[in-house]
N, C-alpha and C positions, 0 to 999 in steps of 0.2 A: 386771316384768309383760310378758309379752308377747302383741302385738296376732294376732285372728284374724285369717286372709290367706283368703277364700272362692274358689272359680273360682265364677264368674256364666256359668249353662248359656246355649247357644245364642247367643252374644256370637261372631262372629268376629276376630282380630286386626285392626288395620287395616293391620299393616305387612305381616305374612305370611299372612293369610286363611286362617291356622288355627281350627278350630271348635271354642268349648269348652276355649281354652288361656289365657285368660284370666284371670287371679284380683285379687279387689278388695280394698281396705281401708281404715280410717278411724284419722289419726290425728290429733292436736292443730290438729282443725277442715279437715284436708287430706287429700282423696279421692283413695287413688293406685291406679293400674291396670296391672298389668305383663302382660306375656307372659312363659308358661315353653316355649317353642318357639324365640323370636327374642329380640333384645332389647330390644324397645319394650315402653315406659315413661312415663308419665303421673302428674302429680298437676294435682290442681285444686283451688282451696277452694272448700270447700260453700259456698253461698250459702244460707241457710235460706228467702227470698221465692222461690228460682227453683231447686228439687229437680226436678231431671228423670231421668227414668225410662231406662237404658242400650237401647240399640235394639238387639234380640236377634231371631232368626228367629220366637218367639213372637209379641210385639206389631207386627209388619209384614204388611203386606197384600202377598200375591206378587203380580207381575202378573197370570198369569194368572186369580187369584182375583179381578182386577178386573172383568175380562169376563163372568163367568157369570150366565146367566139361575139362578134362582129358580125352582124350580119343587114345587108343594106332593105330598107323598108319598101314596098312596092304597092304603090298608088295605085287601087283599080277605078278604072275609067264611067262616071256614071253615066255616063251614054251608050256603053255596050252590057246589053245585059247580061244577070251571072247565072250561073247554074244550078 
């Protein structure tokens, strides 16, 4: 039987800051993570009380996204003409 090996999108390498060369897999309770670019390589055991979420350019706030005002969007009406 052989195990599925996923690349996990938006993950950069941490060795070569490759984007998206990542791929993950699960086997006999042990979470392993390679690069196909470089050769770093990982496993970790799952811990089932402390499943943490891989930190990928998705679920990260950018800086400058830190900064911005809010500001609410305002629908003009196309029945009243504009100027």
């Amino acid at each position: 039987m052989s195990t599925v090996k996923r690349f996990i999108a938006g993950v950069t390498c941490p060795r070569c800051a490759a984007m998206d060369r990542i791929r993950a897999w699960e086997q006999n309770g042990i979470r392993y993570r390679e690069c196909v670019s470089c050769d770093f390589f990982e496993q970790l055991p799952i811990e089932e009380d402390a499943l943490t979420e891989m930190t990928t350019r998705v679920n990260q706030v950018r800086d400058d996204q830190k900064q911005q005002d809010v500001q609410p969007v305002r629908i003009l009406d196309p029945g009243k003409p504009s100027r």
